[in-house]
C-alpha positions as CSV (number, residue, x, y, z in Angstrom):
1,X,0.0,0.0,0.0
2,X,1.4,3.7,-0.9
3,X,1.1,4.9,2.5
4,X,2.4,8.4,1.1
5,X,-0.8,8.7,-1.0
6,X,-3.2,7.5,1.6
7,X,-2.0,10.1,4.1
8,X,-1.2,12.9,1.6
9,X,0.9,14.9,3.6
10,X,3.9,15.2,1.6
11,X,5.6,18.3,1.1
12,X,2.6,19.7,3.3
13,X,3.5,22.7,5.3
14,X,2.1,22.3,8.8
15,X,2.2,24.9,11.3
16,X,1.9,23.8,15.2
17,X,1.6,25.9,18.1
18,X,3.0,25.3,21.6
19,X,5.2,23.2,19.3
20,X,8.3,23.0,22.2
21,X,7.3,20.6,24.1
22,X,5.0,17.7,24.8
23,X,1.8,16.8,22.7
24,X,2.7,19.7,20.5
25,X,6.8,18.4,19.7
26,X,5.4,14.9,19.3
27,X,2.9,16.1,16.5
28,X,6.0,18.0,14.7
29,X,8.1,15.0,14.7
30,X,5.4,12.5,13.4
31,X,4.3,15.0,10.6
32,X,7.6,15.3,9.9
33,X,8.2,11.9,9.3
34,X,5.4,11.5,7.4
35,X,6.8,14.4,5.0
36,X,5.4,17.3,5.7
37,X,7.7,20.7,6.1
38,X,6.7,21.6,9.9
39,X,7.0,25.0,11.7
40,X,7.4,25.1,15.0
41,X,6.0,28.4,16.7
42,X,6.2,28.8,21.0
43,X,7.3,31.3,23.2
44,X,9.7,29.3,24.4
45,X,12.8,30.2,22.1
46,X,15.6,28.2,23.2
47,X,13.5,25.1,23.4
48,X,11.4,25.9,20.5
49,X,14.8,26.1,18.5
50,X,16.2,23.0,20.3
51,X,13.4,21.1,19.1
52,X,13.5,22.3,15.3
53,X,17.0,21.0,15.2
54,X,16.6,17.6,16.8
55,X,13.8,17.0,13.9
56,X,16.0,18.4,11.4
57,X,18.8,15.7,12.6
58,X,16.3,13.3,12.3
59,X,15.9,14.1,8.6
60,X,13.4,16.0,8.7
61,X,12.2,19.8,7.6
62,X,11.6,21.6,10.6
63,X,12.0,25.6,11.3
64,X,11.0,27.4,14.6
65,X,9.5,31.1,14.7
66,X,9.1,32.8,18.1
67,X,5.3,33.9,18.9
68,X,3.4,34.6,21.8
69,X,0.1,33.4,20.8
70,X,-1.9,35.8,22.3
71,X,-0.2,38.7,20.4
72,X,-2.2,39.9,17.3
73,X,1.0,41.4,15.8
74,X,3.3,37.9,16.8
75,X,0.5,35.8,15.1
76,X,0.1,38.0,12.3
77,X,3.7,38.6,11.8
78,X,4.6,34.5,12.2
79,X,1.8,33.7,9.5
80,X,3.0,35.9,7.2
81,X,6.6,34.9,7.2
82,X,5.1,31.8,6.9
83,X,3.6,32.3,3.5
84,X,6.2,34.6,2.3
85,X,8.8,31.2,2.6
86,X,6.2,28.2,2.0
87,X,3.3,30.0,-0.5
88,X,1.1,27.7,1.7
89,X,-0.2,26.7,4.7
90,X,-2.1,23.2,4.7
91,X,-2.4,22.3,8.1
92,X,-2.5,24.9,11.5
93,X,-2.7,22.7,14.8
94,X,-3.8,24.9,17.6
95,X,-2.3,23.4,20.6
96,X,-1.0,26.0,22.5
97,X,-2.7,26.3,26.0
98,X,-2.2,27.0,29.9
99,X,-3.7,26.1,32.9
100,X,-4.3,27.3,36.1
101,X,-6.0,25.2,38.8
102,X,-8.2,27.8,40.9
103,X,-11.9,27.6,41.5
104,X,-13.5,31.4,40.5
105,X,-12.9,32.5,43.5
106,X,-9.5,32.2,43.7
107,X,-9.2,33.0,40.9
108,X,-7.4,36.3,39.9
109,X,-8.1,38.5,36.8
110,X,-4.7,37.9,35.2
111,X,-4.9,34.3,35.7
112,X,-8.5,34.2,34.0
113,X,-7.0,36.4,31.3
114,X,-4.0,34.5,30.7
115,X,-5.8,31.2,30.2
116,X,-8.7,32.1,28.2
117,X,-6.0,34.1,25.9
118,X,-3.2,31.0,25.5
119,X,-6.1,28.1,24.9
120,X,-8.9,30.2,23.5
121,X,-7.7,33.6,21.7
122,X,-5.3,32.0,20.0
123,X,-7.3,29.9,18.1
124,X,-9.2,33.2,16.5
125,X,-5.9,34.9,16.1
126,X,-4.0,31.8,14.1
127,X,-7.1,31.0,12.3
128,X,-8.0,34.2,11.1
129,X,-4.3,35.1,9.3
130,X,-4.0,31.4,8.3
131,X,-7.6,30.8,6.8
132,X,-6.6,33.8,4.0
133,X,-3.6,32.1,3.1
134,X,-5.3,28.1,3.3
135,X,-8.1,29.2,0.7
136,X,-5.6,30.7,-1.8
137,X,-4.2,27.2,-1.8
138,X,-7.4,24.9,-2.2
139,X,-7.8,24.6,0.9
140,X,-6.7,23.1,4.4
141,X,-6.9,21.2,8.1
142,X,-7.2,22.9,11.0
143,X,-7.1,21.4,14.2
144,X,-7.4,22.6,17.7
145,X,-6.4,21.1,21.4
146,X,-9.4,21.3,23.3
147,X,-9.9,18.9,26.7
148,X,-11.7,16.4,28.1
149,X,-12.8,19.2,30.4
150,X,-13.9,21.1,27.4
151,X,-17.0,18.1,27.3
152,X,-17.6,17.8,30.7
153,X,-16.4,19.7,33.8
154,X,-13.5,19.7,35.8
155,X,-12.0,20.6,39.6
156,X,-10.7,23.5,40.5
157,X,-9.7,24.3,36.5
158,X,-12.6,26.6,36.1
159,X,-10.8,29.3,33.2
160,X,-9.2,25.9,31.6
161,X,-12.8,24.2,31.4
162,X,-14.3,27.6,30.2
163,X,-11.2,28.2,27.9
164,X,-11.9,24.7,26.3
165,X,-15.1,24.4,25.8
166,X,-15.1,27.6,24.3
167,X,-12.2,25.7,21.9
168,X,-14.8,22.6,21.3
169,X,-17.8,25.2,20.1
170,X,-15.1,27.8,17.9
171,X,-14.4,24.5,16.0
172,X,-17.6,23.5,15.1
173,X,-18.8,27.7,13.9
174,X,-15.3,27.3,12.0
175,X,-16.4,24.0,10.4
176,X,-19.5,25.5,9.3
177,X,-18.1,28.6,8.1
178,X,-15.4,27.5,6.1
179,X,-16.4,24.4,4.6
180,X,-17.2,25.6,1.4
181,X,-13.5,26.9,1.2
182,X,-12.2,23.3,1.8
183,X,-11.2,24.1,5.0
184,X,-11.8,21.1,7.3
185,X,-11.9,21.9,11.2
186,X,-11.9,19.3,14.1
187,X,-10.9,19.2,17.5
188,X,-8.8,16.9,19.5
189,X,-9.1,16.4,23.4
190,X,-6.5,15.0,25.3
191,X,-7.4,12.8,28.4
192,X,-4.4,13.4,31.0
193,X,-1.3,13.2,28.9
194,X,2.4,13.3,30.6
195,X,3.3,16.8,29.2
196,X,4.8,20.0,31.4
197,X,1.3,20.8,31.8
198,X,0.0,18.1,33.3
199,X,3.1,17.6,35.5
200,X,2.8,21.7,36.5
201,X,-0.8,20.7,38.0
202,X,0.3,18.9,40.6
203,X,2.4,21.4,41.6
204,X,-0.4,23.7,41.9
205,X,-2.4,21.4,43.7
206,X,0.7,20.3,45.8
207,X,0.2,17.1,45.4
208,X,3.3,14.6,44.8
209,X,3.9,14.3,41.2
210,X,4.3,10.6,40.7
211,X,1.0,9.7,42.8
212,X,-0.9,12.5,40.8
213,X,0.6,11.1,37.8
214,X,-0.5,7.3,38.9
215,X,-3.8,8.4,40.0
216,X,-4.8,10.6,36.8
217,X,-4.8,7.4,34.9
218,X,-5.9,4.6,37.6
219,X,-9.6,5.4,36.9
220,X,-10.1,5.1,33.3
221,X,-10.6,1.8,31.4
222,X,-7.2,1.4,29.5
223,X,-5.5,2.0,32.8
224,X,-3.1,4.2,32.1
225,X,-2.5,8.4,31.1
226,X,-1.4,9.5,27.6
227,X,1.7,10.2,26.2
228,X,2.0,12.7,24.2
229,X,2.2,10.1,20.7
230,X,-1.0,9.2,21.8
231,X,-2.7,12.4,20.8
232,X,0.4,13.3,17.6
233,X,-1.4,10.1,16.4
234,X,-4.8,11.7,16.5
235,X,-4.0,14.7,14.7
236,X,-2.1,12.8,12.1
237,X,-5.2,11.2,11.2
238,X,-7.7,14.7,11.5
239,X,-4.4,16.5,9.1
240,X,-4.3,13.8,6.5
241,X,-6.4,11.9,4.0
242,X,-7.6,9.3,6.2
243,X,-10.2,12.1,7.6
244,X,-11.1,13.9,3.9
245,X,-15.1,13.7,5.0
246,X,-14.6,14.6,8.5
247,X,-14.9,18.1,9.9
248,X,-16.8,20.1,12.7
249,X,-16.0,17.0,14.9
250,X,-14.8,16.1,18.2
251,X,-12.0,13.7,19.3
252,X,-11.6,12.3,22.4
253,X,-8.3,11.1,23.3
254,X,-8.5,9.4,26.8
255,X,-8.3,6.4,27.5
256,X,-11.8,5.5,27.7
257,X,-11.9,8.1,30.6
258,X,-15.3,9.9,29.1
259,X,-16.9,6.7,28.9
């Protein structure tokens, strides 16, 4: 079987946010393998850069661009460079996000605002320079990290559930809207997956991290939390071929932990 053909992301330009670490770097290397020319874009520069390289080594076609996502001008400016080097953008994966694990009220402003602009505004700000540039070109995927807590709510995460279930309902107006531009949109969202993030929660909670880590993935019928492959493997398939009739859905990654 011509694997290259069924997936059909060769010499694909896919551009990944939060793209320095965790479910975000996994995604860039497995497009990358499969082909595709990735761009890396995170705040985090010296990783961001680090991680461009060790795709590169790999034998891959990686470059990094700095951007805070929650800057008009930085996503603007990064999608623009973009299609000045590539002419194209055919798949933007919306990953970046932040959490904060604070009932409302604890809660403070900035923390509200920093969350809902990371996981939520971004999304608008990416999508809205890289739809332009996608319909120019016949069209594109766009997918965006929402949560398991984006479907059903959460403890003490209340600007992360808000943030992602904001993410879950942007993806399906975006579906609708774009659709006849052959611009597919779908969500993917991540059970607990061993990534920073996850890891940073149980700091905030101050829980031990290998007993919140154990205990995050005890309760769900496969046993076990994600790796970050897990959900790369996801939005492999919602980028490619495989899911040509499939937009304005929902995937939940999780070990069974929805069910």
């Amino acid at each position: 079987m011509n694997y290259d053909k069924l997936l059909g992301l060769k010499e694909k330009v896919a551009v990944i946010t939060g793209a320095a670490s965790g479910i975000g770097y996994s995604t860039a290397q497995i497009l990358a393998e499969t082909g595709c020319k990735v761009v890396l874009l995170d705040i985090d520069e010296k990783g961001g850069k680090e991680k461009s390289e060790l795709i590169n080594n790999q034998g891959g076609d990686a470059s990094f661009i700095h951007c805070d996502v929650t800057s008009k001008k930085n996503c603007e400016n990064a999608i623009n460079k973009i299609e000045s080097e590539f002419k194209r953008i055919d798949i933007l994966f919306n990953n970046a996000g932040v959490i904060r694990r604070k009932d409302i009220v604890e809660h403070n402003e900035d923390e509200w605002d920093l969350v809902l602009n990371v996981s939520l505004k971004s999304v608008f700000l990416l999508s809205k320079y890289a739809i332009p540039v996608m319909e120019k070109n016949g069209g594109g995927s766009i997918i965006n990290t929402g949560s398991g807590w984006g479907v059903v709510g959460g403890d003490k995460a209340a600007s992360y559930c808000a943030a992602k279930a904001g993410v879950v309902n942007l993806t399906k107006a975006m579906a609708i809207d774009h659709g006849a531009e052959n611009i597919r949109v779908n969500c993917i969202c991540p059970g607990d997956t061993d990534t920073p993030l996850l890891r940073s929660e149980a700091k905030q909670l101050q829980l031990n991290e290998k007993d919140f880590l154990q205990s995050s993935g005890s309760d769900r019928p496969l046993s076990r939390i994600g790796t970050p492959e897990d959900i790369a493997k996801g939005v492999l398939f919602l980028s490619s071929n495989l899911s040509a009739w499939v937009t304005g859905t929902t995937l939940v990654v999780d070990g069974g932990g929805l069910a």
